[in-house]
Backbone bond lengths (Angstrom), bond angles and torsions (degrees), N, CA, C in turn:
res aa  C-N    CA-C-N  psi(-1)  N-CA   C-N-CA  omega(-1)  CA-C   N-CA-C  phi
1 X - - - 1.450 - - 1.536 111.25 -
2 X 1.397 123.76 -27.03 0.731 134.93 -173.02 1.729 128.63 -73.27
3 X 1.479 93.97 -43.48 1.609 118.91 142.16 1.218 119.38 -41.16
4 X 1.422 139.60 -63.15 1.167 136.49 -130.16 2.066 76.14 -111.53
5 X 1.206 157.81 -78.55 1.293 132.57 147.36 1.437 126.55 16.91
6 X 1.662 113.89 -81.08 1.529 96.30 178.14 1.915 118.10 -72.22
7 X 1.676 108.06 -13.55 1.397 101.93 176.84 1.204 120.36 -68.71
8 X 1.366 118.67 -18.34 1.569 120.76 -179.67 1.701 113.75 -103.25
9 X 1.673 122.36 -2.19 0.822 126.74 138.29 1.623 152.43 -49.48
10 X 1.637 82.04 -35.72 1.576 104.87 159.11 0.766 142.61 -74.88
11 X 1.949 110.11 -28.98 1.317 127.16 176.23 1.470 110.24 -63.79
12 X 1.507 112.55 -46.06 1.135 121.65 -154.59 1.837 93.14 -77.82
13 X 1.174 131.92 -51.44 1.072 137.85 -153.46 1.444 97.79 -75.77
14 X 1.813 134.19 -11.53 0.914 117.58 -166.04 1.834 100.65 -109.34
15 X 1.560 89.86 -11.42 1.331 111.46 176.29 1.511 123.98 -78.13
16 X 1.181 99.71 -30.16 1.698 118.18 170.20 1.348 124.00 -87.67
17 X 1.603 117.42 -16.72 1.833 121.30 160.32 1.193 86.18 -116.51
18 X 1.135 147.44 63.52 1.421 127.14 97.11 1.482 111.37 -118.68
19 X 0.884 150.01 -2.51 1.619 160.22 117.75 1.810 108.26 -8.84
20 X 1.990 113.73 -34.20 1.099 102.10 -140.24 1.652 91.37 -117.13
21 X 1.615 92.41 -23.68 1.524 123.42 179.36 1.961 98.43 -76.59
22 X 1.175 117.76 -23.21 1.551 101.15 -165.33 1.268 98.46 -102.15
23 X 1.048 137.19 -50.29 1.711 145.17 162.59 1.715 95.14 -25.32
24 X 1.429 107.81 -57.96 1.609 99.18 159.38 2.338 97.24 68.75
25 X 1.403 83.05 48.89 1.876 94.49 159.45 1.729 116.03 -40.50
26 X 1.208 120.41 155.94 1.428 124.44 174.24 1.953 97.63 -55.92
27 X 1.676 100.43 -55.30 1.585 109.24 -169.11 2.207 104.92 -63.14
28 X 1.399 100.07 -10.94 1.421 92.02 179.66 1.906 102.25 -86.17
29 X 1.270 98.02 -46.87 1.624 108.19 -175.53 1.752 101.49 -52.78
30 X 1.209 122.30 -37.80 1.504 120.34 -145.67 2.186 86.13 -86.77
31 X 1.502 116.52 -28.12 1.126 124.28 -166.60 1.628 101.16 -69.07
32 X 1.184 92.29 -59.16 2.206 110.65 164.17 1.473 113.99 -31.00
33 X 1.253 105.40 -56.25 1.488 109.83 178.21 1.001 120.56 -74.65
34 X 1.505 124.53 -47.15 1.434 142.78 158.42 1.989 104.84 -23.16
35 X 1.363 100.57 -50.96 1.618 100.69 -174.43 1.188 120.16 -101.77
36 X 1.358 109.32 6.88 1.860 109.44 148.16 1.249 93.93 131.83
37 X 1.650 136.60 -0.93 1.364 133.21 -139.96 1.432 105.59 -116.15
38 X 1.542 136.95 150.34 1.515 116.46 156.99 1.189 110.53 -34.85
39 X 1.318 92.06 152.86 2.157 113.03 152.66 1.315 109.44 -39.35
40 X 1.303 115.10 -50.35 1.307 124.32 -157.53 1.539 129.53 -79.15
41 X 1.304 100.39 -30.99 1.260 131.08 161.86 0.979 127.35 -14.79
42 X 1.318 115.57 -46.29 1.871 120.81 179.67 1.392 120.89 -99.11
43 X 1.779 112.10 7.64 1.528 101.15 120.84 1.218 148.67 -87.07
44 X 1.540 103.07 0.36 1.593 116.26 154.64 1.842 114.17 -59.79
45 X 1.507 103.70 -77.30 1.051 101.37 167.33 1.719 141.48 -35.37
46 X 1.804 102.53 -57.37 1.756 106.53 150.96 1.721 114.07 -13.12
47 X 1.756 98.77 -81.85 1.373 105.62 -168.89 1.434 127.63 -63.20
48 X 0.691 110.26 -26.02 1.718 129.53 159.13 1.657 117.21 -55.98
49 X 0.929 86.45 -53.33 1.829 101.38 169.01 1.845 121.12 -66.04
50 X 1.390 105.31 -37.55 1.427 133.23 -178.76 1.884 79.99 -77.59
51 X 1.201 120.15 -104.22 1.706 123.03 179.70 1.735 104.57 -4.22
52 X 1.279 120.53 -79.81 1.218 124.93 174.50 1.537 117.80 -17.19
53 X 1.500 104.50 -73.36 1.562 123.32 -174.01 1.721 99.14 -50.96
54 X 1.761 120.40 -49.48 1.400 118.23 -165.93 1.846 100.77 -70.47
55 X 1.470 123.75 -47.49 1.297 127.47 -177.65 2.060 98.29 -43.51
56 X 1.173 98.20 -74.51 1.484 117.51 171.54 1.722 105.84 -11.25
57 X 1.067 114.52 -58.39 1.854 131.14 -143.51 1.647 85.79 -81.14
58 X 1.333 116.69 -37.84 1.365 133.51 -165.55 1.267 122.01 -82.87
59 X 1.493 126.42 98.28 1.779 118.72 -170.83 1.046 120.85 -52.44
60 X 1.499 105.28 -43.39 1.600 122.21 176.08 1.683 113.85 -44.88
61 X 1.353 122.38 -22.20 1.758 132.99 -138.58 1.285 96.85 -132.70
62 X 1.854 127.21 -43.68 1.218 140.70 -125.84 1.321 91.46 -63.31
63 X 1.638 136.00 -45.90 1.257 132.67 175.04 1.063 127.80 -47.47
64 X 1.318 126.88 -39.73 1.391 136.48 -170.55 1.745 107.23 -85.42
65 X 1.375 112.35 -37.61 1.062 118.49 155.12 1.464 146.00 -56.11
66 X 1.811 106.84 -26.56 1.367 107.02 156.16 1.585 104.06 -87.55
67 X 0.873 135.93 -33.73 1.800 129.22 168.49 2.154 87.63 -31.53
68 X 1.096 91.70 -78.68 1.406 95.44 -153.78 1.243 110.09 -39.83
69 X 1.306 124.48 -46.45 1.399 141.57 -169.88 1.702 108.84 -65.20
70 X 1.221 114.29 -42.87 1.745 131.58 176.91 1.858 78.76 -54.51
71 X 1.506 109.50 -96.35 1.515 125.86 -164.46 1.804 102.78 -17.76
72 X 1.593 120.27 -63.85 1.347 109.32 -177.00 1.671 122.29 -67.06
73 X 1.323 119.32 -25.12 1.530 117.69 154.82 0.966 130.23 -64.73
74 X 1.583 135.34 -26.78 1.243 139.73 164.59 1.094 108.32 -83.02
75 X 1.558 140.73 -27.15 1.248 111.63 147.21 1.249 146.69 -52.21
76 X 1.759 97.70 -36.80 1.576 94.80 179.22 1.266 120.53 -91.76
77 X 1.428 129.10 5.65 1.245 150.63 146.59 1.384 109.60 -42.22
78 X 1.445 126.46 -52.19 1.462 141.78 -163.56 1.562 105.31 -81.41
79 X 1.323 100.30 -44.08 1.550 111.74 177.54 1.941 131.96 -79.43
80 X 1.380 84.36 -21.64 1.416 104.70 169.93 1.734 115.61 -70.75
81 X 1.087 99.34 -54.53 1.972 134.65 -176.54 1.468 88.98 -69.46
82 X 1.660 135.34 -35.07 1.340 113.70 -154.50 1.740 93.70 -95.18
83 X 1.408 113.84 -43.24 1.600 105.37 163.49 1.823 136.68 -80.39
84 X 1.636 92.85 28.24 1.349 94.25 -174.41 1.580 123.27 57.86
85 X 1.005 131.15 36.63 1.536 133.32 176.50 1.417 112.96 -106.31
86 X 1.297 126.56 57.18 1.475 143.53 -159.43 1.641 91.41 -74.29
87 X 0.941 134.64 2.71 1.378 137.11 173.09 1.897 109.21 -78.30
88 X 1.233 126.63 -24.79 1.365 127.41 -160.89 1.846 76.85 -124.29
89 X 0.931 113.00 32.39 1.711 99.39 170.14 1.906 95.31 -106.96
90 X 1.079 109.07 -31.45 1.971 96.44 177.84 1.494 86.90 -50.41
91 X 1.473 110.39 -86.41 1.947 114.45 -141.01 1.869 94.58 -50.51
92 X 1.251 119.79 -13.24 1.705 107.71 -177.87 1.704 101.15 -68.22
93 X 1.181 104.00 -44.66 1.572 134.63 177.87 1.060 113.32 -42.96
94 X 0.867 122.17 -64.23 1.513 136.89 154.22 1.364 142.84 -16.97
95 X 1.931 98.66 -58.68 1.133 129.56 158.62 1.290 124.72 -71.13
96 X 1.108 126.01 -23.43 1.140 132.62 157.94 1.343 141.98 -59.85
97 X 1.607 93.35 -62.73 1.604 99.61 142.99 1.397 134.93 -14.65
98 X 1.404 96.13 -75.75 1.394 123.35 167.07 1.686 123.31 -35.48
99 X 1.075 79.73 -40.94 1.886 91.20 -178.35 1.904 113.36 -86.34
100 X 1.284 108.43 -43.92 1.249 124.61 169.23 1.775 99.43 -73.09
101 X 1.273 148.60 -2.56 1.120 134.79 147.06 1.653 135.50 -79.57
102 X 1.306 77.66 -30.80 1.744 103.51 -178.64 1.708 107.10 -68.87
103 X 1.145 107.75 -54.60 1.486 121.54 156.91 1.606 129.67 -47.89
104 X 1.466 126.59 -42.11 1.185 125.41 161.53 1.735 120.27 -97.47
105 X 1.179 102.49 11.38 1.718 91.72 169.24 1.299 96.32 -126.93
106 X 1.298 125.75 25.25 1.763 117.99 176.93 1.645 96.96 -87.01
């Protein structure tokens, strides 16, 4: 039970920053650029994040989907840490968690 709790935690959470990332706000675009990236970018990221959460939801996928999901947190882990913005290191934290739970209570 415990599994199936943090797995739909993930979905949702991976489903809700990229939901927030693809809408792609002036303050999301200006953050993108801010870290070296197009404007545009974080509807790359969004959808990627959105993909993740749907692979995730999916038994058939769920693997390939935490691959994907690991790859975009460790990026933005790298990218966060590389411009000093230790402020977006909790919710990375978070996600991580999340992923490293999903993985040891499956």
């Amino acid at each position: 039970m415990l599994h199936s709790i943090v797995l739909w935690l993930l979905v949702v959470a991976f489903f809700g920053a990229g939901l927030s990332n693809a809408i792609g706000t002036r303050t999301t675009q200006d953050d993108f650029a801010r870290w070296g990236y197009p404007r545009w970018w974080c509807r790359v990221a969004g959808t990627l994040e959105i993909m993740s959460a749907g692979l995730i939801a999916l038994s058939a996928t769920r693997d390939a989907g935490m691959v994907l999901g690991a790859v975009i947190i460790a990026a933005a882990i790298v990218t966060v840490l590389r411009c000093r913005e230790f402020s977006h290191t909790a919710p990375l934290g978070l996600f991580a968690a999340l992923l490293v739970l999903t993985v040891t209570t499956s």
